[in-house]
PAGU-426127 format. One line per 4 residues: their letters; for each residue x, y, z of C-alpha. Coordinates in steps of 0.5 Angstrom, whole numbers. Example, Ala and Ser with C-alpha at 12.3 -4.5 7.8 and 13.67 -1.06 7.14 Angstrom:
<atoms>
AS	25:-9:16 | 27:-2:14 $
</atoms>
This chain:
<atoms>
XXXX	206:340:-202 | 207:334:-197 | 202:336:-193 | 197:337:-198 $
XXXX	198:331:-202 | 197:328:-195 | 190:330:-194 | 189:328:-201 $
XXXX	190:321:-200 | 187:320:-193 | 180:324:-197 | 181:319:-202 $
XXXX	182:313:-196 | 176:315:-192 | 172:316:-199 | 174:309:-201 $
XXXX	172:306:-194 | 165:309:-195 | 164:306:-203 | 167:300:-200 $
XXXX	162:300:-194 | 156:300:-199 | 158:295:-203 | 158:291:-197 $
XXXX	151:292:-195 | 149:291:-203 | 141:292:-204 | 135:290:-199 $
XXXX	133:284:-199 | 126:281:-201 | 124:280:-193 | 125:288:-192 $
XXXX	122:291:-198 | 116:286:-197 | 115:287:-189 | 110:292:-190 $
XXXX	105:289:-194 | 106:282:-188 | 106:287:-182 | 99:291:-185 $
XXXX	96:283:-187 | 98:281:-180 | 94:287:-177 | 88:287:-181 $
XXXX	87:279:-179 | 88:281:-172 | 83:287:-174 | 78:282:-177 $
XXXX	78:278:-170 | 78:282:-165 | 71:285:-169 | 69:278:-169 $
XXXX	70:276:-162 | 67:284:-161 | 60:282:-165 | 60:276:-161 $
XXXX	61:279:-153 | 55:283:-155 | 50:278:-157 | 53:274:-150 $
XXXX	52:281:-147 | 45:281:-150 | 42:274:-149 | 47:274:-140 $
XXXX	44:271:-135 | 40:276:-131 | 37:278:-124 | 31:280:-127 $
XXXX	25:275:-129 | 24:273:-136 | 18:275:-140 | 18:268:-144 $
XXXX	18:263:-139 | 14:258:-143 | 10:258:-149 | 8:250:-149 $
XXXX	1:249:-149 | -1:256:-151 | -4:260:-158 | -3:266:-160 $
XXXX	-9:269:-166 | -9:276:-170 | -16:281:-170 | -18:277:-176 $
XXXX	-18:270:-173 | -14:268:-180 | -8:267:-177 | -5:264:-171 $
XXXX	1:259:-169 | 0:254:-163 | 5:252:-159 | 6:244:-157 $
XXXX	11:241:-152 | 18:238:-153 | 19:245:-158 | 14:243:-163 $
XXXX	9:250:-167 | 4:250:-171 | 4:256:-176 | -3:256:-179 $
XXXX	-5:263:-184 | -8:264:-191 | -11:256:-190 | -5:254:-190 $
XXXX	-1:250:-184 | 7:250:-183 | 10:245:-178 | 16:248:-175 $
XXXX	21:248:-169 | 22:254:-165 | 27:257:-160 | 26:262:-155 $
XXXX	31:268:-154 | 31:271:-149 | 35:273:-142 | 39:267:-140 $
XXXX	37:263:-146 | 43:263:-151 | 44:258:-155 | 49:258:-161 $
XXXX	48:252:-165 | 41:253:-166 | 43:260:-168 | 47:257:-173 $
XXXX	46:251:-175 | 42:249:-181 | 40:257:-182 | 41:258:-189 $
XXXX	38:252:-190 | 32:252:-188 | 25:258:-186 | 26:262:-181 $
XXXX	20:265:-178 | 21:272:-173 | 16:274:-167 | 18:278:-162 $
XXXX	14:280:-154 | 9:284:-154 | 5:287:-149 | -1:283:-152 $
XXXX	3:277:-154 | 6:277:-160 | 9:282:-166 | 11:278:-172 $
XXXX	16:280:-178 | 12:284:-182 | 8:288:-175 | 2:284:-174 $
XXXX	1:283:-168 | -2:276:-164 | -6:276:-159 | -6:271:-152 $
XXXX	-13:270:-151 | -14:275:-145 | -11:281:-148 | -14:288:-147 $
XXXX	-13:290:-155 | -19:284:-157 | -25:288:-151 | -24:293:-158 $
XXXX	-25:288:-163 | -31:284:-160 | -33:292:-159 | -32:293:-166 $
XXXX	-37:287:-167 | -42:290:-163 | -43:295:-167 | -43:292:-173 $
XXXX	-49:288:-171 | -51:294:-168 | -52:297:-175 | -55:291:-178 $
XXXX	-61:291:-174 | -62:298:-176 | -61:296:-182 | -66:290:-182 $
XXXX	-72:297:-179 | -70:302:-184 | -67:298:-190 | -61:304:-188 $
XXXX	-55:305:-185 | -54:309:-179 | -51:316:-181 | -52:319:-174 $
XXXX	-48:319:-168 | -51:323:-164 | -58:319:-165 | -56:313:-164 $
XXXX	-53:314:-158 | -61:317:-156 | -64:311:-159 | -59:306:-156 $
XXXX	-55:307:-149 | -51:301:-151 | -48:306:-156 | -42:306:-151 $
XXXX	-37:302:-148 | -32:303:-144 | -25:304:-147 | -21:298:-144 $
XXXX	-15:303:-145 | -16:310:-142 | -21:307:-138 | -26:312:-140 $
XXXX	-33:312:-143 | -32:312:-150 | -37:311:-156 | -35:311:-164 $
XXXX	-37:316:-168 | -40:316:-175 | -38:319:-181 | -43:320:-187 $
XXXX	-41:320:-195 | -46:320:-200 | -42:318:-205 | -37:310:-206 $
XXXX	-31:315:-209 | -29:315:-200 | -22:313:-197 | -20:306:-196 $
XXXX	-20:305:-189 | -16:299:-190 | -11:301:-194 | -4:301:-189 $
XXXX	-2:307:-189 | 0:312:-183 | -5:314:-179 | -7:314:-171 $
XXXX	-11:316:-167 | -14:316:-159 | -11:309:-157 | -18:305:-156 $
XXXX	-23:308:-160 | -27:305:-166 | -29:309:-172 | -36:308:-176 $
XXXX	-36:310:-184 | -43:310:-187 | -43:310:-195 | -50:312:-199 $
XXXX	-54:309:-193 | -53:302:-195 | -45:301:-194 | -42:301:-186 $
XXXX	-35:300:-184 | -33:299:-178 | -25:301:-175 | -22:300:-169 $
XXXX	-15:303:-166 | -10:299:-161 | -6:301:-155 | -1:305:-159 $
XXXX	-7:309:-163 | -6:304:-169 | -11:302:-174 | -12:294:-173 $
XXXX	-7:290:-177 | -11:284:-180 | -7:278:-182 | -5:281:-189 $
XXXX	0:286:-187 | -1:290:-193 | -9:292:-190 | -11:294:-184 $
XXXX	-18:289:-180 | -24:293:-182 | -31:289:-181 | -35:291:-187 $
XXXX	-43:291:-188 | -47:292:-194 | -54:291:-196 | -56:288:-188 $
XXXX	-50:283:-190 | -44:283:-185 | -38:281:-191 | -33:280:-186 $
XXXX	-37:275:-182 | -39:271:-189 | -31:272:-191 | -28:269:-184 $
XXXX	-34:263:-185 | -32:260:-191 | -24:260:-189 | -27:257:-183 $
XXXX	-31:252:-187 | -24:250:-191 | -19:245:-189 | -13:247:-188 $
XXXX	-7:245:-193 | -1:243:-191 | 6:248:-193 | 11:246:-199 $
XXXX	16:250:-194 | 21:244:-192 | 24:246:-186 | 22:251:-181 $
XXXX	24:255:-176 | 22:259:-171 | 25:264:-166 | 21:268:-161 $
XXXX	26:273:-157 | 24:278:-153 | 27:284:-156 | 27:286:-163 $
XXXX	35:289:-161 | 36:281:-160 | 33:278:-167 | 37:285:-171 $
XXXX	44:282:-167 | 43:275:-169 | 42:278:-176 | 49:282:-176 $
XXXX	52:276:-172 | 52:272:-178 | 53:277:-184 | 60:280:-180 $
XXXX	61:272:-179 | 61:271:-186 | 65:277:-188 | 70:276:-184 $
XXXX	71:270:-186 | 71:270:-193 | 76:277:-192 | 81:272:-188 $
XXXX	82:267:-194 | 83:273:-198 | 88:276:-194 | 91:269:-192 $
XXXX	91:267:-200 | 94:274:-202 | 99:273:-196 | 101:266:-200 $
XXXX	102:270:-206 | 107:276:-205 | 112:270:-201 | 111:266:-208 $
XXXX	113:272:-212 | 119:274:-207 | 124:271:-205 | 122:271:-199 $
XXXX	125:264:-193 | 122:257:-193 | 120:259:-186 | 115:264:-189 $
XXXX	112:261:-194 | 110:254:-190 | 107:259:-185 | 103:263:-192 $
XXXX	101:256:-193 | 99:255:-186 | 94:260:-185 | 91:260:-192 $
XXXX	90:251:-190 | 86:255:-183 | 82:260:-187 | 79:256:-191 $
XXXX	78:250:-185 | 74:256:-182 | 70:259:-187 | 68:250:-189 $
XXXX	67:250:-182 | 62:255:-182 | 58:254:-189 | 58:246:-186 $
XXXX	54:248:-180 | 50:254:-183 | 47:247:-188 | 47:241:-183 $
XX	41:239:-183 | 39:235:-175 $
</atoms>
């Protein structure tokens, strides 16, 4: 029995040790229950950053220094024109160009981008202020935002352009014999061993076929669609002997953008008169109105990888900055709801300060006008 009520009293003993020991630890506090949501906030500022610091070593791996000679050396002093001849940009000295297109000029700055040419600050700058023009190098001279292309003025693609004109004017003096059309390959070229050039891509001989419709319900040669063809060579349409079109195709076995990035260069012919000629004379005979546009930009790189960085640069920058104030504003607001030391809530008040100076910064920037 006095053994018995001996282990009574040391279970007893050792149960009360242990009540009295919870009682002591209590609740957990605020900071422990709340640790996670500071832990994961922290990691995903620490995220945003190091994608940001990511994005931007790739746009400077991009635009480095490199061994390997530049394809835009200079522009000053040269001009670049499309098939059509409606649609050109000149480039000045001291970083001036001139955008002339639809009988309208722009005035604008322009910047190259290309390997060892890395300039933050025009890139940024003043961005979401003002027009921004796009062309990027070609084997012919330039590609603009919309594909069409502008030729430097010995460029291989206009020996097929002047070609074309050749034809057209071949046909008009057929027409001007017969009051029709040629309709037949095959005898123009026994009429006129003219009829065949040379193809300044394949550098081969080549000549332009002639298809025969006798009705006008004909495709549209210059609606913009898909097509391809052999690189170089130039097609012939004769509509009811009275219509005569002339196409022509570029290195890659393209149809000839004109300056109207929804219609392909097509010379037309009716009724002895060369419409397209006529067209071009009276845009020509036309002064050139100067652009509403306010503020322009132009950026010419290499590359099309270079345009498509910098585009992604500036869409990552804004949304990690905007995710930064969230995360720094919601930061703020579980110290206010928990009881949480002064410590960490000056420092939640710290951090939402800096987000909102960088993104001020920024948008600052992205307005300034120089």
């Amino acid at each position: 029995m006095v053994r018995l009520s001996m282990s009574k009293r040391e279970n007893l003993s050792s149960s009360n040790l242990f009540t009295n020991l919870r009682r002591s630890e209590g609740p957990p506090s605020a900071a422990a229950q709340n640790s996670p949501w500071i832990s994961s906030l922290l990691i995903l500022v620490v995220l945003l950053f190091a994608g940001q610091s990511y994005a931007l070593l790739q746009v400077t791996h991009l635009f480095g220094a490199s061994s390997s000679p530049s394809n835009l050396d200079t522009l000053s002093k040269k001009q670049f024109e499309s098939c059509d001849k409606n649609y050109r940009i000149t480039f000045s000295e001291h970083h001036d160009c001139a955008i002339y297109k639809s009988n309208t000029v722009t005035n604008a700055k322009y910047n190259l981008l290309s390997v060892g040419r890395f300039d933050l600050s025009a890139l940024v700058i003043g961005y979401l202020r003002r027009k921004e023009y796009w062309y990027r190098c070609a084997p012919e001279g330039l590609l603009d935002q919309d594909g069409i292309a502008l030729y430097r003025h010995d460029a291989s693609d206009l020996k097929i352009i002047k070609r074309m004109w050749e034809y057209a004017n071949l046909a008009q003096s057929v027409y001007k014999k017969s009051k029709i059309y040629p309709s037949d390959a095959v005898l123009s070229k026994q009429l006129d061993p003219s009829y065949y050039y040379l193809n300044p891509i394949t550098g081969k001989t080549d000549y332009a076929p002639i298809v025969f419709e006798k009705h006008d319900s004909v495709i549209d040669l210059q609606k913009r669609r898909p097509r391809r063809w052999r690189p170089g060579a130039i097609l012939c349409l004769c509509v009811n002997y009275n219509h005569f079109y002339v196409q022509g195709f570029d290195r890659e076995g393209k149809p000839f953008l004109s300056s109207n990035p929804a219609r392909y260069f097509v010379i037309e012919c009716k009724d002895g008169i060369i419409l397209t000629e006529a067209e071009r004379s009276q845009l020509k005979n036309k002064v050139p109105q100067k652009s509403n546009n306010g503020l322009t930009q132009v950026f010419v790189c290499e590359t099309a990888d270079m345009e498509n960085s910098v585009h992604f640069l500036r869409q990552y920058t804004q949304l990690s900055l905007w995710t930064f104030v969230g995360i720094a504003c919601l930061w703020w607001y579980l110290c206010c709801k928990t009881n949480l030391s002064r410590k960490f809530k000056s420092l939640s008040i710290g951090v939402v300060m800096i987000s909102l100076l960088f993104l001020t910064t920024w948008y600052t920037c992205a307005f300034w006008v120089i």
